[in-house]
Backbone of each chain as nested JSON, in Angstrom:
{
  "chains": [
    {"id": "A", "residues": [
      {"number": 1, "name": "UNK", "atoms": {"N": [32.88, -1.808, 5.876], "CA": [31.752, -2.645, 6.331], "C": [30.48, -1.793, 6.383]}},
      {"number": 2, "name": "UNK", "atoms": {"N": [29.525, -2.465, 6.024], "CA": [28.038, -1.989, 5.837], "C": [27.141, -2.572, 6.908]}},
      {"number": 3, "name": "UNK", "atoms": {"N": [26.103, -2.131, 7.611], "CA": [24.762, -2.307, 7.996], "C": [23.715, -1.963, 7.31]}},
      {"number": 4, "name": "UNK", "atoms": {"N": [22.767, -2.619, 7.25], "CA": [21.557, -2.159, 7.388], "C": [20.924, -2.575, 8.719]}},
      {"number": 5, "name": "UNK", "atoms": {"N": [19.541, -1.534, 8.795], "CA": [18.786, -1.54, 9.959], "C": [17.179, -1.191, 9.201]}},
      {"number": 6, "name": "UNK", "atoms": {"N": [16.426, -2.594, 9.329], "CA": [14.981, -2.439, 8.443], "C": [14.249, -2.05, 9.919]}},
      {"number": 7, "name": "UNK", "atoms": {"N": [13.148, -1.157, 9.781], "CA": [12.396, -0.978, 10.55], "C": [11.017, -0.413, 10.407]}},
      {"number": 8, "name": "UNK", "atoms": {"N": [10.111, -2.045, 10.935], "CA": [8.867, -1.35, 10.828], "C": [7.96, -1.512, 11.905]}},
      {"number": 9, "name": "UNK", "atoms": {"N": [6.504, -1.266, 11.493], "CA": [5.963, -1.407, 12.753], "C": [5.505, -2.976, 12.749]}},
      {"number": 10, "name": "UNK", "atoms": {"N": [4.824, -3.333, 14.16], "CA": [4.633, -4.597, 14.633], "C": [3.599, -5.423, 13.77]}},
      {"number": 11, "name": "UNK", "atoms": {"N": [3.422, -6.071, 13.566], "CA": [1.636, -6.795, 12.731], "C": [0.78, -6.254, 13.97]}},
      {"number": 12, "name": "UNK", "atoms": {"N": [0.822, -5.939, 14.588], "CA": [-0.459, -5.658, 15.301], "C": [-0.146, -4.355, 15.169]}},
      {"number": 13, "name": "UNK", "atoms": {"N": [0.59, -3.682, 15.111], "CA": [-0.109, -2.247, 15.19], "C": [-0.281, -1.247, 13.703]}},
      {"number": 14, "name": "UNK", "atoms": {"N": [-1.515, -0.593, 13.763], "CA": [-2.254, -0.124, 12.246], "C": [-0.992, 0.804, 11.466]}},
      {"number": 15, "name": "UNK", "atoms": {"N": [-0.903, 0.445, 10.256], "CA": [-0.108, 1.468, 9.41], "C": [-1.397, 2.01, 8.528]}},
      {"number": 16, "name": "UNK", "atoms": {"N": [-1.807, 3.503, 9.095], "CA": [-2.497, 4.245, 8.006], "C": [-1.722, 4.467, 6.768]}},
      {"number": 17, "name": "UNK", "atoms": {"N": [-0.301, 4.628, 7.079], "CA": [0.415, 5.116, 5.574], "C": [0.806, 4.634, 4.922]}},
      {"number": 18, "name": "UNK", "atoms": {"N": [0.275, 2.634, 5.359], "CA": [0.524, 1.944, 4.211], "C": [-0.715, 1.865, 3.999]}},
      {"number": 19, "name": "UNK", "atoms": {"N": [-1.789, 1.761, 4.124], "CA": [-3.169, 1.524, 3.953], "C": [-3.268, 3.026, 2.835]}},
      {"number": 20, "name": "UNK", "atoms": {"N": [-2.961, 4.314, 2.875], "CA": [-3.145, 4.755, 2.044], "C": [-2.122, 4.412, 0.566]}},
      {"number": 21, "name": "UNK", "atoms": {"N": [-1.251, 4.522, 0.931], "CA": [-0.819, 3.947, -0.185], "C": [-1.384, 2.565, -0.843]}},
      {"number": 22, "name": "UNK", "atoms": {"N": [-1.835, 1.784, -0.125], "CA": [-2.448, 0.829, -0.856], "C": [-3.815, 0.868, -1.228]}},
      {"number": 23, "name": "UNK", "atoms": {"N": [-4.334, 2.067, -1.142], "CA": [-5.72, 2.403, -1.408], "C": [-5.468, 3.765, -3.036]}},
      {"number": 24, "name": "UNK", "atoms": {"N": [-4.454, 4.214, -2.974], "CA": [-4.0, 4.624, -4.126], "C": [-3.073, 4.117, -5.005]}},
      {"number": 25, "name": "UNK", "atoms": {"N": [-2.576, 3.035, -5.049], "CA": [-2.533, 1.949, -5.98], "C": [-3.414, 0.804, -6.629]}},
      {"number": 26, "name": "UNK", "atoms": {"N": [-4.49, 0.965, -5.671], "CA": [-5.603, 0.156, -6.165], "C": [-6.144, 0.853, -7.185]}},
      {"number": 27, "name": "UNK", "atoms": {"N": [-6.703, 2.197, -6.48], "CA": [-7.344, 3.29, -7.526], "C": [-6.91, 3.015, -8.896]}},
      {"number": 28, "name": "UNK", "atoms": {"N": [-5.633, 3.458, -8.481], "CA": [-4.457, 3.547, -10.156], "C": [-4.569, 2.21, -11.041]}},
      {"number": 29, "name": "UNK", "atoms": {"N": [-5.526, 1.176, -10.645], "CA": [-5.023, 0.148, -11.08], "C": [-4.454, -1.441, -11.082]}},
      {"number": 30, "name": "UNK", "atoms": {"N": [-3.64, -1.122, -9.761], "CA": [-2.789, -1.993, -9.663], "C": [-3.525, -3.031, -8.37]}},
      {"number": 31, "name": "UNK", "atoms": {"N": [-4.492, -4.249, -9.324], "CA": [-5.549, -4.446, -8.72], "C": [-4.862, -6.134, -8.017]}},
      {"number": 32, "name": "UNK", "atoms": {"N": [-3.189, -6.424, -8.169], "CA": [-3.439, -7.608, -7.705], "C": [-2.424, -7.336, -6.196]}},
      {"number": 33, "name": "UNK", "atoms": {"N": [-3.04, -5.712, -5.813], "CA": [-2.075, -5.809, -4.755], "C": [-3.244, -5.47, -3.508]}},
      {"number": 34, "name": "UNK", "atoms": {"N": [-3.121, -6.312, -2.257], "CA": [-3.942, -6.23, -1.502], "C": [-3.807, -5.398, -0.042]}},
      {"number": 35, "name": "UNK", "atoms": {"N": [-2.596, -5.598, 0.355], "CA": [-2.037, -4.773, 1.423], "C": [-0.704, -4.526, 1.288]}},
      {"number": 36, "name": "UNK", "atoms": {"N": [-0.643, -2.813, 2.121], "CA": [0.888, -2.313, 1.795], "C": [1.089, -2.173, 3.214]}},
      {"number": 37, "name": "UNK", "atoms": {"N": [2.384, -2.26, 3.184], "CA": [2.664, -1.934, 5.297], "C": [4.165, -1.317, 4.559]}},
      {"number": 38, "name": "UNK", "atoms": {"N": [4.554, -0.233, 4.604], "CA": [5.452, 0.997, 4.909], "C": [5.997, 0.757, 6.483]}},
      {"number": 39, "name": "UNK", "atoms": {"N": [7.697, 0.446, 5.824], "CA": [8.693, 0.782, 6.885], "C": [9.857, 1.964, 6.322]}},
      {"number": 40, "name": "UNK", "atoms": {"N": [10.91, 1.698, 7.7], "CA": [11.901, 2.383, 6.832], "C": [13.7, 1.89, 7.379]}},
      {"number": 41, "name": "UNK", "atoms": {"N": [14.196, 1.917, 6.154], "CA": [15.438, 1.508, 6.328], "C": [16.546, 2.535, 6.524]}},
      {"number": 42, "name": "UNK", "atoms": {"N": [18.055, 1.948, 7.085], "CA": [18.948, 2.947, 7.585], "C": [19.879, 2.072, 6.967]}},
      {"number": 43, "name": "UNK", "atoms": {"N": [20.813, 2.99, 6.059], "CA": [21.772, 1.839, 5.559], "C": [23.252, 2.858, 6.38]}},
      {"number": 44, "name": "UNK", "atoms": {"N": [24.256, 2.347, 6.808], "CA": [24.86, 2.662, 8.019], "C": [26.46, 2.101, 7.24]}},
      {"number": 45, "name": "UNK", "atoms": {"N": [27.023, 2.987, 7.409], "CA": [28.78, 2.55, 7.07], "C": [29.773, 2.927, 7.973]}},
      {"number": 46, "name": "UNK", "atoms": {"N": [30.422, 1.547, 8.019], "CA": [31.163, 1.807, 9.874], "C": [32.728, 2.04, 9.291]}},
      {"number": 47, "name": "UNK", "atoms": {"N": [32.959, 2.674, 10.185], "CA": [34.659, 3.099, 10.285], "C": [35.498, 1.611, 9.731]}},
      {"number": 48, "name": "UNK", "atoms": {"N": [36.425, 2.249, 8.814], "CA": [37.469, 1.042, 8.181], "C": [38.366, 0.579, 9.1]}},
      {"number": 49, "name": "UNK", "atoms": {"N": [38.492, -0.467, 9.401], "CA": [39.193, -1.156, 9.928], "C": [38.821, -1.135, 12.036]}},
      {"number": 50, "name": "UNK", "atoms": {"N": [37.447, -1.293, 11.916], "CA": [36.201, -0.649, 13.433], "C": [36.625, -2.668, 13.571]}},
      {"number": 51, "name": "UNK", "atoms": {"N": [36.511, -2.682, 14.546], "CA": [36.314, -4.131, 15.016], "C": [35.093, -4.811, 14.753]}},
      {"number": 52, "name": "UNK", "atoms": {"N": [35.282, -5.593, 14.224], "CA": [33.941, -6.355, 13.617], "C": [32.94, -6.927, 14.556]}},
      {"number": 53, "name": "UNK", "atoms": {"N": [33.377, -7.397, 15.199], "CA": [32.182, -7.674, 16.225], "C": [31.794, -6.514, 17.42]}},
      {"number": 54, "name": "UNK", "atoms": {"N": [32.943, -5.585, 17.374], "CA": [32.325, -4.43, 18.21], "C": [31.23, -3.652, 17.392]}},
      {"number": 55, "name": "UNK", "atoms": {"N": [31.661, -3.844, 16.399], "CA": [31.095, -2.922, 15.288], "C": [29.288, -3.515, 15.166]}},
      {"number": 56, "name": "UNK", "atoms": {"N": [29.663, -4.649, 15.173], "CA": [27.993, -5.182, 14.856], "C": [27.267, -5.045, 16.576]}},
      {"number": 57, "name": "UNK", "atoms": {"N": [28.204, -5.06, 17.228], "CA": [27.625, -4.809, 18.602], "C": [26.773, -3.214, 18.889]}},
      {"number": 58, "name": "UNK", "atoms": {"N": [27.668, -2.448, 18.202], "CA": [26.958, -1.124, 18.027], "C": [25.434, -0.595, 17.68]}},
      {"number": 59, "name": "UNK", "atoms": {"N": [25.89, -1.297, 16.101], "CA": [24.488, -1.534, 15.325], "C": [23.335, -2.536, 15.771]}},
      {"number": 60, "name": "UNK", "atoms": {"N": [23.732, -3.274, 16.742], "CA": [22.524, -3.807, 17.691], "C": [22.254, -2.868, 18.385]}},
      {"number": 61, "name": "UNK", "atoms": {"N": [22.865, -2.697, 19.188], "CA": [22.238, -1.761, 20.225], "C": [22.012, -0.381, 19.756]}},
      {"number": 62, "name": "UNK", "atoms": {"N": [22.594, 0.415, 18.992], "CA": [21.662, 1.494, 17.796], "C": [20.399, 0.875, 17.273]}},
      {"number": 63, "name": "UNK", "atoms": {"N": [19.927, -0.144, 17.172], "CA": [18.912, -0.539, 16.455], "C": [18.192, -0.413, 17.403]}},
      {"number": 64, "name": "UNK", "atoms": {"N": [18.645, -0.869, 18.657], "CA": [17.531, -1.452, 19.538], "C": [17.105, -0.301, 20.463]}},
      {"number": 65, "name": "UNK", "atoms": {"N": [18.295, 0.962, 20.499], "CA": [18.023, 2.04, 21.696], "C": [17.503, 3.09, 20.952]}},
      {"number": 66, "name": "UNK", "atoms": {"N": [17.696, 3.297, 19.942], "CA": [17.743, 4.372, 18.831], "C": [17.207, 4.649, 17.787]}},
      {"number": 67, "name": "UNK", "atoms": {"N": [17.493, 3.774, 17.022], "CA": [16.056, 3.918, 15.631], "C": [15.202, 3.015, 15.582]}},
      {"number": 68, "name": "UNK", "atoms": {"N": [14.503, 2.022, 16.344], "CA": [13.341, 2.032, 16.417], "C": [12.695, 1.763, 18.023]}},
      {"number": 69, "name": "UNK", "atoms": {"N": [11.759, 2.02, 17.747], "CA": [10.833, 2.573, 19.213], "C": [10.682, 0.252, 19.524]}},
      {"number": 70, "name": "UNK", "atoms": {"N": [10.803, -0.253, 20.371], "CA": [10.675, -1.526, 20.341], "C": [9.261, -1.8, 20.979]}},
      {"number": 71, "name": "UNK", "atoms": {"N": [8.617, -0.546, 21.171], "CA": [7.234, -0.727, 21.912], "C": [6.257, -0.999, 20.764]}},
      {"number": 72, "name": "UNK", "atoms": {"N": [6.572, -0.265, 19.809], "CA": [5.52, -0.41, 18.852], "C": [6.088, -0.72, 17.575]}},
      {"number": 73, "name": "UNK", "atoms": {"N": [7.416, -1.076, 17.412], "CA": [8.026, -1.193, 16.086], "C": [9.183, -2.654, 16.151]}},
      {"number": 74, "name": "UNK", "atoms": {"N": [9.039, -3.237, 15.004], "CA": [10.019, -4.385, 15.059], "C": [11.139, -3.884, 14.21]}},
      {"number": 75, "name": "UNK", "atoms": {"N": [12.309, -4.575, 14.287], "CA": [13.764, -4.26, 13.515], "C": [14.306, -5.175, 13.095]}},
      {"number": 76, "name": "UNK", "atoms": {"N": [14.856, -5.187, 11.972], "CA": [15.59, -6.873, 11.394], "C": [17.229, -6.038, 11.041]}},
      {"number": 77, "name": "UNK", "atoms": {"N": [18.551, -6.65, 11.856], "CA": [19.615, -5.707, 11.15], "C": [20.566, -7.081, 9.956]}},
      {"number": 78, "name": "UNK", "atoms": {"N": [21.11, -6.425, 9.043], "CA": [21.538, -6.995, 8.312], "C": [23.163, -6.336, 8.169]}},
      {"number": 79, "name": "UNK", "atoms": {"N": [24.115, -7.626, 7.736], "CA": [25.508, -7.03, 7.726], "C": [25.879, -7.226, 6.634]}},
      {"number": 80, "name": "UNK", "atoms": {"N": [26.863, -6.301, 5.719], "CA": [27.518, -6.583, 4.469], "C": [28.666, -6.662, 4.309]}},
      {"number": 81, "name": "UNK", "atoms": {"N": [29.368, -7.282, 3.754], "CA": [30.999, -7.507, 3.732], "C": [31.646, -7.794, 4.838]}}
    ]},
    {"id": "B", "residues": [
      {"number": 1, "name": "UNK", "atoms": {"N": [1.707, -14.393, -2.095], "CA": [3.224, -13.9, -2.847], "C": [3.526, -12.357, -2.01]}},
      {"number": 2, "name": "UNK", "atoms": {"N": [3.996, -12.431, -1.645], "CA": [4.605, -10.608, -1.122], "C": [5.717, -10.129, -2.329]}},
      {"number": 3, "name": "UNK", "atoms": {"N": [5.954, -9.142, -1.752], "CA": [7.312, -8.037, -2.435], "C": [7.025, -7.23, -1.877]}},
      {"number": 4, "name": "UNK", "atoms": {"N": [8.903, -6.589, -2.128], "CA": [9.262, -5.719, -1.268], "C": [10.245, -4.718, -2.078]}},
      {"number": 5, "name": "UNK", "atoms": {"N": [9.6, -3.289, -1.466], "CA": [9.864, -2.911, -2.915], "C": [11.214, -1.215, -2.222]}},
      {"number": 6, "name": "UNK", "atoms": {"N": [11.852, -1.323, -2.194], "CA": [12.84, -0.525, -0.962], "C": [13.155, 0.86, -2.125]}},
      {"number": 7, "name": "UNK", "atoms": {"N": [13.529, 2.139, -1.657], "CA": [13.68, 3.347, -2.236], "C": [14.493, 4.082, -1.36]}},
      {"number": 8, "name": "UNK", "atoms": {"N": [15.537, 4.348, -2.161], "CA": [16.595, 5.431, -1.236], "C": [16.802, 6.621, -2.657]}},
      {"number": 9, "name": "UNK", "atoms": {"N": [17.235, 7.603, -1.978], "CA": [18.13, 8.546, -2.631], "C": [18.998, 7.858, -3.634]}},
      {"number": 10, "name": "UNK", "atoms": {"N": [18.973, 8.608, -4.295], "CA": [20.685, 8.352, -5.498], "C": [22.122, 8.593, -4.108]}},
      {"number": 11, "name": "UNK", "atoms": {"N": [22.442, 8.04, -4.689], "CA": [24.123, 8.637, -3.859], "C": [23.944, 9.999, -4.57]}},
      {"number": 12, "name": "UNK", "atoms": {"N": [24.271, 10.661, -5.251], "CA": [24.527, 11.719, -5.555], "C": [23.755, 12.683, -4.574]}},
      {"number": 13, "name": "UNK", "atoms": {"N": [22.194, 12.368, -4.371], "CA": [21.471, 13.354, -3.974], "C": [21.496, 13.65, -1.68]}},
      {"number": 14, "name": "UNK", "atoms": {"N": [21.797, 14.589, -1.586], "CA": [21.909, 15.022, -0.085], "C": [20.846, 14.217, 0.247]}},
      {"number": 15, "name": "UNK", "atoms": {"N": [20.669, 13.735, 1.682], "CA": [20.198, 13.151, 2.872], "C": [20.352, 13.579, 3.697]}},
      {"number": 16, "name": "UNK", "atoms": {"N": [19.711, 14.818, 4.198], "CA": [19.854, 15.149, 5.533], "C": [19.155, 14.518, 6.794]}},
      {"number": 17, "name": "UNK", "atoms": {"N": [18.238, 13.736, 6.464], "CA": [17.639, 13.215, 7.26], "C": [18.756, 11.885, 7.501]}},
      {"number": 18, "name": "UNK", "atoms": {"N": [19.315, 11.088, 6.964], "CA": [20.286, 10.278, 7.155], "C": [21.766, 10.79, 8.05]}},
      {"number": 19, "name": "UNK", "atoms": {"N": [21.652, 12.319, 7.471], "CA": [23.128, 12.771, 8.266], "C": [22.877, 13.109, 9.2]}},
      {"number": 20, "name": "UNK", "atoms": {"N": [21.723, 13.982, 9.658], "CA": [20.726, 14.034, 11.006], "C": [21.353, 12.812, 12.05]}},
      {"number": 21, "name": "UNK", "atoms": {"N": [20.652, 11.958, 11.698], "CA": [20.457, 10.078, 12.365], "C": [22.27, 9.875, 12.597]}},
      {"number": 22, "name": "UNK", "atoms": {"N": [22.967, 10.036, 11.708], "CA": [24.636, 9.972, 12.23], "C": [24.689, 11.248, 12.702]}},
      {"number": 23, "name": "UNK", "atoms": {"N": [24.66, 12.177, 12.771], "CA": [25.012, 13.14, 13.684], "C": [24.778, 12.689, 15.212]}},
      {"number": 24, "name": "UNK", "atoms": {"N": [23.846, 11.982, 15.458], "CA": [22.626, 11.706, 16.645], "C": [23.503, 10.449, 17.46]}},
      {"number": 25, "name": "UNK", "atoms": {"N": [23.388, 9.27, 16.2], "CA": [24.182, 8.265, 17.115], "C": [25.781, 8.638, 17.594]}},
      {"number": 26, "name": "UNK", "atoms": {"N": [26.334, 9.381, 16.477], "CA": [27.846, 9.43, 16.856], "C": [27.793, 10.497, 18.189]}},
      {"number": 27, "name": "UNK", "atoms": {"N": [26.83, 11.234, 18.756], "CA": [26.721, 11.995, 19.65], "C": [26.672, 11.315, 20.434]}},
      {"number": 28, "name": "UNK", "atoms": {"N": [25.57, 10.133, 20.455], "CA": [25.577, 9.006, 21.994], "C": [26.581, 8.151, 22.236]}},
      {"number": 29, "name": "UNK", "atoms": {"N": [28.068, 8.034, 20.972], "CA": [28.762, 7.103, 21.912], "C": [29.095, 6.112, 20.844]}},
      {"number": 30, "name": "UNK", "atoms": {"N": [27.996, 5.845, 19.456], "CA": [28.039, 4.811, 18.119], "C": [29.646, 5.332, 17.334]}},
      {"number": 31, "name": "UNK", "atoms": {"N": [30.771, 5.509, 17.738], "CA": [31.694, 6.199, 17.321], "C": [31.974, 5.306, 16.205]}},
      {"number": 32, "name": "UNK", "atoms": {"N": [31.977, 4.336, 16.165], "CA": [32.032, 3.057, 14.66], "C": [31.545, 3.49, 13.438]}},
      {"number": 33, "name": "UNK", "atoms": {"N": [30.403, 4.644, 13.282], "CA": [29.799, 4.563, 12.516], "C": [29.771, 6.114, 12.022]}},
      {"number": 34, "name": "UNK", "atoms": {"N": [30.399, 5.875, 10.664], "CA": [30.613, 6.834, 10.108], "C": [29.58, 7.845, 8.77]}},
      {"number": 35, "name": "UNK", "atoms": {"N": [28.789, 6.837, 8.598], "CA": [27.54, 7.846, 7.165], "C": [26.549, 6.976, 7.767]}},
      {"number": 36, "name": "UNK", "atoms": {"N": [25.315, 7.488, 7.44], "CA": [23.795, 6.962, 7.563], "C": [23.259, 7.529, 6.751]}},
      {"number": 37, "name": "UNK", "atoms": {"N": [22.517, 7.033, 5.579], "CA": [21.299, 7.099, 4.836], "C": [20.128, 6.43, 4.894]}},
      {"number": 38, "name": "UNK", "atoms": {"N": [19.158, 7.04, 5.113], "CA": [17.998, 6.577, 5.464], "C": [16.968, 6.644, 4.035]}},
      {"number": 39, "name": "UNK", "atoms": {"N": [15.991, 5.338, 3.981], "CA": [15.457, 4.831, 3.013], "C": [13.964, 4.509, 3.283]}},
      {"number": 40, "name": "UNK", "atoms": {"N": [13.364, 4.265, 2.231], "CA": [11.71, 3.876, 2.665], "C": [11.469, 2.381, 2.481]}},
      {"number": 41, "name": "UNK", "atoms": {"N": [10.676, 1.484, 2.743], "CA": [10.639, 0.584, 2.107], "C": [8.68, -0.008, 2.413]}},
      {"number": 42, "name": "UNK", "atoms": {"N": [8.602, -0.541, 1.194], "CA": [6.605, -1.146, 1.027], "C": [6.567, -2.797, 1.137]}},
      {"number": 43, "name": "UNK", "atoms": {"N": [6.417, -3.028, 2.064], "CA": [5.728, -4.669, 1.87], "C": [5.099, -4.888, 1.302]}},
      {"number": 44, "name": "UNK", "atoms": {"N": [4.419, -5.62, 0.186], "CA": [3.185, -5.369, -0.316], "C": [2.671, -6.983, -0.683]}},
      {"number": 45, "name": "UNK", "atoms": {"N": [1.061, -7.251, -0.1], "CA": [1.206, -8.743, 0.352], "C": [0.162, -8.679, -1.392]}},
      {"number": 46, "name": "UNK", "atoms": {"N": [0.32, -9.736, -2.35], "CA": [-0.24, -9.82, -3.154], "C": [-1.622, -10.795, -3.376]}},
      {"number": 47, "name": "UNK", "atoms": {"N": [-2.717, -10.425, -4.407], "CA": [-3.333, -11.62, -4.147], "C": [-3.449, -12.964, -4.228]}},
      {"number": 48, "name": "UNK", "atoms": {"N": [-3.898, -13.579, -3.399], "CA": [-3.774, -15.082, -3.664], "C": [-4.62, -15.375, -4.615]}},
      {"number": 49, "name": "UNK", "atoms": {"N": [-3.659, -16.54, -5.912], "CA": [-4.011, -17.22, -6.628], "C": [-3.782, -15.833, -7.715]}},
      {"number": 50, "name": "UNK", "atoms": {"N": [-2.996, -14.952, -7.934], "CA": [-2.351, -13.87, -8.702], "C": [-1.607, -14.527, -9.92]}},
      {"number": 51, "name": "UNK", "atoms": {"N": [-1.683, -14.106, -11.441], "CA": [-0.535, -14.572, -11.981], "C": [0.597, -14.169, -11.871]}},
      {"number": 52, "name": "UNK", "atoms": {"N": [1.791, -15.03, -11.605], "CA": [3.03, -14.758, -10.557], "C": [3.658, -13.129, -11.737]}},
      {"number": 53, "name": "UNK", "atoms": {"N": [3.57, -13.733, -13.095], "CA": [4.278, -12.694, -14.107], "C": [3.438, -11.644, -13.883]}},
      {"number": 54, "name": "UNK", "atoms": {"N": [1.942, -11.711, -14.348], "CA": [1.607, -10.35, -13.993], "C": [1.65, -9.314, -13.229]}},
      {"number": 55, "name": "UNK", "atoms": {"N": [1.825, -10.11, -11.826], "CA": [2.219, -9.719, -10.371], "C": [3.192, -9.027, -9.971]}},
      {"number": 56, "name": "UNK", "atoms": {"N": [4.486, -9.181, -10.909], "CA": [5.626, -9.17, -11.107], "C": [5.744, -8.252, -11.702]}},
      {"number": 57, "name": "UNK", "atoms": {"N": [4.857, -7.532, -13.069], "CA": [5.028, -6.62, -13.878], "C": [4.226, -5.508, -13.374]}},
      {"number": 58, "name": "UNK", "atoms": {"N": [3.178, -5.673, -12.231], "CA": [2.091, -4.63, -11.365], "C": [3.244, -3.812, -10.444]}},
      {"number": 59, "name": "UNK", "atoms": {"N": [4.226, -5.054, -9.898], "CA": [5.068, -4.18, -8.992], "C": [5.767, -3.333, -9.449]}},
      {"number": 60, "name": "UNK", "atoms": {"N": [6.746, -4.078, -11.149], "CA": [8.195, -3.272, -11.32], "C": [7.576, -2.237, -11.569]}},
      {"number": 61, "name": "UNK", "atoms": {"N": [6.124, -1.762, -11.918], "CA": [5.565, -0.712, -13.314], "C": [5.247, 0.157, -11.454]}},
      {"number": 62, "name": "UNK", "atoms": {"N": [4.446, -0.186, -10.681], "CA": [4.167, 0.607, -9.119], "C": [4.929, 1.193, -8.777]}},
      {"number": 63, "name": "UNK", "atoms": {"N": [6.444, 0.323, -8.499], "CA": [7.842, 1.023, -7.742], "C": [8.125, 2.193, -8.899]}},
      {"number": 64, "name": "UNK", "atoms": {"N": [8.381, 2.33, -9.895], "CA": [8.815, 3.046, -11.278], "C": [7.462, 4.241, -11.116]}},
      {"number": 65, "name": "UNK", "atoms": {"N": [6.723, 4.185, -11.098], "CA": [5.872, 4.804, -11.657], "C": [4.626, 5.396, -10.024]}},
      {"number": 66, "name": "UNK", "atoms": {"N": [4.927, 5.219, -9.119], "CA": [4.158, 5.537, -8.119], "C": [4.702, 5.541, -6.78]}},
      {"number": 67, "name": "UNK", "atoms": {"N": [5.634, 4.727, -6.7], "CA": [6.64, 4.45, -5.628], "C": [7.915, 4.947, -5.478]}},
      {"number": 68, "name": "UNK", "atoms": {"N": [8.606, 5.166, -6.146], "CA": [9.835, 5.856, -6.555], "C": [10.001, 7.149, -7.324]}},
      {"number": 69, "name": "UNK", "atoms": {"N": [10.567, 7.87, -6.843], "CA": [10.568, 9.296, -8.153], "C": [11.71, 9.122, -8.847]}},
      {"number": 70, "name": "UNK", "atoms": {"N": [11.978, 8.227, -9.746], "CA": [13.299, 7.911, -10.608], "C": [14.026, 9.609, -10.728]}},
      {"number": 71, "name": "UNK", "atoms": {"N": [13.555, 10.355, -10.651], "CA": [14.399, 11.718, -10.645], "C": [15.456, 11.687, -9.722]}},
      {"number": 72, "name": "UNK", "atoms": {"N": [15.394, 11.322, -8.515], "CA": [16.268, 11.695, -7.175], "C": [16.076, 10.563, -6.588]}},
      {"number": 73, "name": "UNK", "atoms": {"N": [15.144, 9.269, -6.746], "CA": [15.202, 7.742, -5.847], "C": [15.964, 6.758, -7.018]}},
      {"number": 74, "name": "UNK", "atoms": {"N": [16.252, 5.61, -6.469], "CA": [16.111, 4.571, -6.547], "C": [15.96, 3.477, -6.271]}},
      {"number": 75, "name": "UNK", "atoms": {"N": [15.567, 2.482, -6.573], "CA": [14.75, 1.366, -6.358], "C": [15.223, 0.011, -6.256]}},
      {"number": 76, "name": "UNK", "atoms": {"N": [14.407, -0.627, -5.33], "CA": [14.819, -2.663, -5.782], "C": [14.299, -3.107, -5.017]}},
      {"number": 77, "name": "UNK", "atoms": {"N": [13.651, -3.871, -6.033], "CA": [12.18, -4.884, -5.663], "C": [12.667, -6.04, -5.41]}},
      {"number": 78, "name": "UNK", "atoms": {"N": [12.148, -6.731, -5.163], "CA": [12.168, -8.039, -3.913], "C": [11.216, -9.012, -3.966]}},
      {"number": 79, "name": "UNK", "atoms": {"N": [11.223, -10.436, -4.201], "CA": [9.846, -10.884, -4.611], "C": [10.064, -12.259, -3.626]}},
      {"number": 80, "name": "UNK", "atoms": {"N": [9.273, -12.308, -2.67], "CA": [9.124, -13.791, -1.497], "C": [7.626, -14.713, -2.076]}},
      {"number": 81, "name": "UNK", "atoms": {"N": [8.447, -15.42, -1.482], "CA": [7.921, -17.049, -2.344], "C": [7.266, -16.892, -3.384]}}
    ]}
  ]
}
């Protein structure tokens, strides 16, 4: 079994490091793109045969205590198989 | 139109910053969870009234060519509404 854990920051709070990146893709060109917002993902593989709902219980609360800050960052988790 | 354009390591290539992040949770107690790789990922909101194909060919050619280092990343783009 697989997780992911997407994490970025809030719409209200400023991403300079997508703003640069989207200020050097413009440069380059790439003129039909208007805003970039930079997160980052955790792709997570749980023990074979881990209890499935303990297991996703984990990866909530890892999401929520652990990789991302919930003051200034939002998290979306996703499950595979 | 958005896209979303996500970049991880090859499997082949080390992640220490991913084995870091499992070292960390399996220390607090996440005992379920056995590998973590950690990834980047770009929202990127496009312009309105964009041609959808061209739009489409700004991203795959961005992620390939500015976004990804096909040497040691790889890639997958994502395209909402």
């Amino acid at each position: 079994m697989k997780a992911r854990v997407y994490v970025s920051y809030k719409e209200t709070v400023l991403d300079p490091q997508g703003k640069t990146v989207c200020s050097a893709l413009q440069s380059l060109g790439y003129t039909d793109i208007v805003d970039v917002r930079q997160g980052k993902f955790f792709e997570i593989t749980l023990k074979d045969g881990a209890d499935p709902a303990g297991a996703r219980k984990q990866i909530e609360e890892a999401a929520h205590e652990v990789l991302a800050n919930p003051v200034i960052e939002e998290y979306r988790v996703e499950f595979l198989d």
